[in-house]
N, C-alpha and C positions, 0 to 999 in steps of 0.2 A: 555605803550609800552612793549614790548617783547623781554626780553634777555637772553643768556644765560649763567650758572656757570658749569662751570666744574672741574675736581678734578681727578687725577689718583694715584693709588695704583699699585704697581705689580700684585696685585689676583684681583684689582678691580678698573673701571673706573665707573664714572656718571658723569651724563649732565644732568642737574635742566633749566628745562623754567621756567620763571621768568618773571611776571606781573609786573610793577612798572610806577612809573607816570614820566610826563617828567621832566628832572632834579635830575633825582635821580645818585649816585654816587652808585663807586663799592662796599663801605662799604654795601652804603643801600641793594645792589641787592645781597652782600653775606649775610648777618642775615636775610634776605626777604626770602632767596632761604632754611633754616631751614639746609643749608650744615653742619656748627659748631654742631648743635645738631646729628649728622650724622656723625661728623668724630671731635669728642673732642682733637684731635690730633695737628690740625689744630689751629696755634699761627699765625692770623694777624700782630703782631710785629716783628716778628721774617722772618718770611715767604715771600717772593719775589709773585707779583701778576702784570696778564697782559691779556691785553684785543689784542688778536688776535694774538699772538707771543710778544708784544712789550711792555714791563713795564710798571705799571701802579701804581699810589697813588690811597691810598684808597679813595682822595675824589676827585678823578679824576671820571666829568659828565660820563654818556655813552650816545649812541645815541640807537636806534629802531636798534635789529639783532644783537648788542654785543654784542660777547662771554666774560667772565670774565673767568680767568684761574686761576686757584690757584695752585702755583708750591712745589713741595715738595721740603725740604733740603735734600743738599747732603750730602750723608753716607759717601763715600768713596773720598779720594785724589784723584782726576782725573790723577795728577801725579804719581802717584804706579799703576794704573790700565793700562795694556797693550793696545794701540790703538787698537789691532788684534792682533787672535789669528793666534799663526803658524798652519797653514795649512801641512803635512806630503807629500811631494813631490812639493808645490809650490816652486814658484822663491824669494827667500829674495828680498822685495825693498830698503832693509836698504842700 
């Protein structure tokens, strides 16, 4: 079956099809997909992963057309970073 792995960077996105038989989990379809040797950055322990927007275990099956995501950590406190930037003549919604 046919699925796919994906991985974003800020300078850089890819998207790996991936051959695997049925039954196979997200571990198999990320080491299958040669993504780690490609972005040695990338810590499955550590790292948050999901198939189509929605959390995923790494030995969670997939089906035929999954996407696998692999999510980067976050750098920065979501909290210190401004929701929006002020705009010079807009209206405050505060």
């Amino acid at each position: 079956m046919k699925v796919g792995v994906s991985y974003a960077l800020p300078q850089r996105q890819i998207w790996l099809d991936v051959e695997v038989d049925e039954g196979a989990t997200v571990q198999d379809v990320i080491e299958r997909s040669g993504i780690l040797q490609q972005f040695p950055e990338i810590d499955l322990s550590t790292q948050k992963i999901g198939v189509f927007g929605q959390l995923a275990k790494l030995d969670q099956v997939l089906e035929e057309g999954d996407r696998v995501e692999i999510y980067r950590p976050i750098t920065v406190d979501p909290k210190t970073v401004k929701r929006k930037r002020k705009i010079p003549g807009a209206k405050d919604d505060d």
